[in-house]
N, C-alpha and C positions, 0 to 999 in steps of 0.2 A: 529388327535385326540389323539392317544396312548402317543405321545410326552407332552402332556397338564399333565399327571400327571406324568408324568418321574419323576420330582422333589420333589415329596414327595418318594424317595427310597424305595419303594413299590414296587419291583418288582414281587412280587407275584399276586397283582391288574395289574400291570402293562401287564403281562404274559395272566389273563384272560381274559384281552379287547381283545387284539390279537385272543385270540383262540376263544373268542363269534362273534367277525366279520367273524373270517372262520368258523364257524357253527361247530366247532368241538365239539361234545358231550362231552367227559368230561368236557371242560370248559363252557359249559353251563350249565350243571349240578351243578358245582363249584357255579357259578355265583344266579344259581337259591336255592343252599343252605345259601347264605347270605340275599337273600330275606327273606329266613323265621327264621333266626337267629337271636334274640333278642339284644344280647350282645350290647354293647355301640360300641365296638372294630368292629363288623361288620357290624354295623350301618354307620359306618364313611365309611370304605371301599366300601360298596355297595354305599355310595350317590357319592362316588369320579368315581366309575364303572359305575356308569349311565351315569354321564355329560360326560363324557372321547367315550361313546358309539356314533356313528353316530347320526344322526336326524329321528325318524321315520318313515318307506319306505312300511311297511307292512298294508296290507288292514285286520283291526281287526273286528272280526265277531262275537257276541254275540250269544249262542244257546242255549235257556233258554227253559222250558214246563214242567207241572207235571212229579213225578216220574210216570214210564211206559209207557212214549209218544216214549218210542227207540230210545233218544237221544245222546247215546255212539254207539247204532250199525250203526246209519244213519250217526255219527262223522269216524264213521270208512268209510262205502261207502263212503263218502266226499273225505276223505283222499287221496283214493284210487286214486278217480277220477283226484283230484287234482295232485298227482305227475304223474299221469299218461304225464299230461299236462306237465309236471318240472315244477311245483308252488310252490315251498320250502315253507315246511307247518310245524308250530307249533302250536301242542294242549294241552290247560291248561284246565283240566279235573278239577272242584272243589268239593272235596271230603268231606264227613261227617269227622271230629275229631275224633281222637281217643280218649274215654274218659281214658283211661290210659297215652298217652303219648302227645296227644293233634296233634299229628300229621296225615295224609291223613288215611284214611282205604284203598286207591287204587282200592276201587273198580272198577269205571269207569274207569283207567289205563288200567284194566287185559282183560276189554270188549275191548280193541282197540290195535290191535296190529301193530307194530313196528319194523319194519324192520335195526335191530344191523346196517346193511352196508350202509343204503341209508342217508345219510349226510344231505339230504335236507327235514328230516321227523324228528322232536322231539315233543315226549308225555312226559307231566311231570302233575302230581298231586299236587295241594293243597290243604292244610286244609282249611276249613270253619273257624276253632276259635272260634266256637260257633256264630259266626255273623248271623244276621237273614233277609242278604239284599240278602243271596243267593251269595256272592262273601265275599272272607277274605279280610283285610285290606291288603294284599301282593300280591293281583291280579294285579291290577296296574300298580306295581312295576315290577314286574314278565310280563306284556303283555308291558311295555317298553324295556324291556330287550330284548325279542323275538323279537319285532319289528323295530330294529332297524335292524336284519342280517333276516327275514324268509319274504315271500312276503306275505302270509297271516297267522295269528292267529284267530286260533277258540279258544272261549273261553266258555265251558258249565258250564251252574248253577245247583246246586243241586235240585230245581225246582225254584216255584213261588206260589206266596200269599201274603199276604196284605202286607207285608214289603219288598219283594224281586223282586222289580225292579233298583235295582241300577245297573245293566247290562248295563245300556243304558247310563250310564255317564264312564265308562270305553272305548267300543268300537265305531266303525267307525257306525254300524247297527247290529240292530237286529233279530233274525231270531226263531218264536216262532214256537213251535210244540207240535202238542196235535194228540191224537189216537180217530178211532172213538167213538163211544157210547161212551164217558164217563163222556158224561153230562157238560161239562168244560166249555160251552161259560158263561151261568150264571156266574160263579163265576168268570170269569177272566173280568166279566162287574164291577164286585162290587169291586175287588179287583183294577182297574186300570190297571191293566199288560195289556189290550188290547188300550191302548194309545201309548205303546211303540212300538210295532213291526214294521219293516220295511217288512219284508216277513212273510209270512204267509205257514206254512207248515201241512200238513195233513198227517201223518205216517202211515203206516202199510193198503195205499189205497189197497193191495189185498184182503181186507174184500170187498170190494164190495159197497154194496147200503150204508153201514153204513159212508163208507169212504165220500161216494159222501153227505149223508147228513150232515156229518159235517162241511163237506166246503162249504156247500149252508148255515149251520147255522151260521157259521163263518164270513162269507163275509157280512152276513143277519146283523149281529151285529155292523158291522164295518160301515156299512153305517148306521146304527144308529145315530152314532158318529158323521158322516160327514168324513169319513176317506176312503180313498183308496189305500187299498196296496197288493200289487203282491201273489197270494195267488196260492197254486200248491200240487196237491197233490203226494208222493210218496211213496216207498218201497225199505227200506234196502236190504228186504230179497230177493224181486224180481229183484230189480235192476229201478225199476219204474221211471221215473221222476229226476233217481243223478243226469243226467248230466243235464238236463234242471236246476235243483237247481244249479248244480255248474256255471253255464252259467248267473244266476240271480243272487249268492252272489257276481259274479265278476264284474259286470255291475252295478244295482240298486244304485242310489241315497240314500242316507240316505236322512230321511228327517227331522231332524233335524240338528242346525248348528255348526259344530267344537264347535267354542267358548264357547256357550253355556252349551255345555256338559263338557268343560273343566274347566268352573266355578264351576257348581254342584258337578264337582268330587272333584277341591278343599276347596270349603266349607262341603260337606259331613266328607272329610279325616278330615279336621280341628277342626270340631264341635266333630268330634267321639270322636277325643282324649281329644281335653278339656274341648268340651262342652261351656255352655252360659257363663263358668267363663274366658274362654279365649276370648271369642268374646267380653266382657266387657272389659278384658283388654287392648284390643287394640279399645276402642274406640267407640262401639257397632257395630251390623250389617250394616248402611250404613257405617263405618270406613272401616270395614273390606271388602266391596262390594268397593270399591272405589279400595283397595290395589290392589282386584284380578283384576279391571278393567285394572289399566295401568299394568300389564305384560300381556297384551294380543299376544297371539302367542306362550305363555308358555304353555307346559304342566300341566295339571290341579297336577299332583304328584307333580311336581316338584313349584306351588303354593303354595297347602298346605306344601312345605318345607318352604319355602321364608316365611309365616304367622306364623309357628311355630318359625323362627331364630326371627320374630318382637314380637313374646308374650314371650319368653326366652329373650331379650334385655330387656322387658319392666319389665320383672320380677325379675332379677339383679337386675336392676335403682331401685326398688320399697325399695327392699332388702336390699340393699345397702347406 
């Protein structure tokens, strides 16, 4: 793979393919600061750093739930459990924007800690971007990157509501968490988020009877739907239920299929950026539904590249 962009004398890209297959932290850090680098110059280098990366190996775990469901303390008991096992684990924490620099506040970083020596554990933060799907346009990018060297990626959203399910076009499954009392089944009926989940998690069960109703309300809801999926209740802070959770994200079927999600992710990326002017120029919706069909087996990012290089040709030609 390294050898595939030797050619362009890049050896500075060249340098961080190497050191993101050995999981060496600086050069993932490197790697994960041209994910959020705008410039055109890093633009080019990060698409050359992807393809040049292995083929994705790592089982991606979506952990979405309102703010206060103890989604960064239960990221961390996960963590925990997980290297315990050696399951070389990366967590993409996604952070509110700074409104001054536009970059992460780290909050959910500083909730999860991170052991400097252990080579088989990276936490990194991204901004939001002001995006309202609950993931930046550089998650993607950033959970290909990871998943080509770490065997699982957790990926947590800043929460959920009526626009913030695009979690589920990113990873392998989903894993939603809410706390008791706090009334959430209503609104996650109305808003859709309870279509996506693959797991079903109940936080902070040493409350008791509260814990126990909200997973009888939960489950109550889902069979509404016509839906069944693995639901369990636990505790960060007790320790309740990690391992049975880490025993279910490693196992559970997702139950929706690759492909599928890899379409949505690259019609989402594609439409974000240019919207109905670029889906006209190539032709309308079934044009563009047709392109994504035949690279089936492609990464949906890497999609939405391939439909961006076809509405930039068409747009020259037009120009020209």
């Amino acid at each position: 793979m390294v050898s595939d962009i030797a050619d362009l004398n890049d050896l500075a890209v060249t340098e961080l393919v190497r050191g993101v297959i050995a999981r060496d932290k600086g050069a993932v850090a490197r790697a994960l600061n041209l994910v959020e680098d705008r410039r055109v110059e890093s633009r080019r280098k990060l698409r050359v750093l992807l393809e040049a990366l292995p083929e994705k190996r790592a089982r991606v775990i979506g952990v979405t739930g309102p703010p206060g469901a103890g989604k960064s303390t239960l990221l961390g008991a996960l963590k925990q459990r997980l290297r315990e096992r050696e399951v070389t684990t990366a967590i993409v924490a996604v952070d509110p924007s700074s409104v001054r620099s536009g970059g992460a506040l780290l909050g959910d970083r500083a909730r999860m800690h991170a052991d400097p020596d252990d080579d088989g554990l990276f936490v990194r933060s991204l901004a939001t971007g002001g995006e309202l799907g609950g993931l930046s346009a550089d998650v993607p990018a950033g959970v290909e990157l990871l998943g080509a060297t770490y065997d699982v990626v957790l990926v947590e959203t800043t929460g959920v509501g009526q626009n913030e399910i695009d979690v589920s076009h990113v990873v392998d499954l989903v894993a939603l968490v809410v706390q008791p009392g706090s009334g959430d089944t209503l609104q996650f009926l109305k808003s859709g988020v309870m279509e996506i989940p693959d797991v079903l998690i109940v936080n902070k069960s040493d409350q008791g009877a509260l814990a126990t109703r909200a997973l009888a309300d939960l489950q109550g809801a889902l069979g509404q739907l016509g839906v069944t999926v693995p639901a369990l209740p636990t505790s960060a802070t007790t320790g309740e239920g990690v391992h049975e959770l880490v025993d279910l994200l490693l196992t559970v079927s997702p139950r929706d299929d690759a492909e599928g999600r890899s379409v949505a992710l690259a019609w989402n990326l594609f439409t974000r950026r240019y919207g109905s002017f670029g889906v006209d120029r190539l032709g309308g919706k079934k044009s563009v539904k047709a392109l994504l069909q035949q690279w089936a087996g492609v990464p949906g990012r890497r999609r939405a590249e391939r439909l961006s290089d076809a509405f930039e040709r068409a747009w020259h030609h037009e120009s020209g």
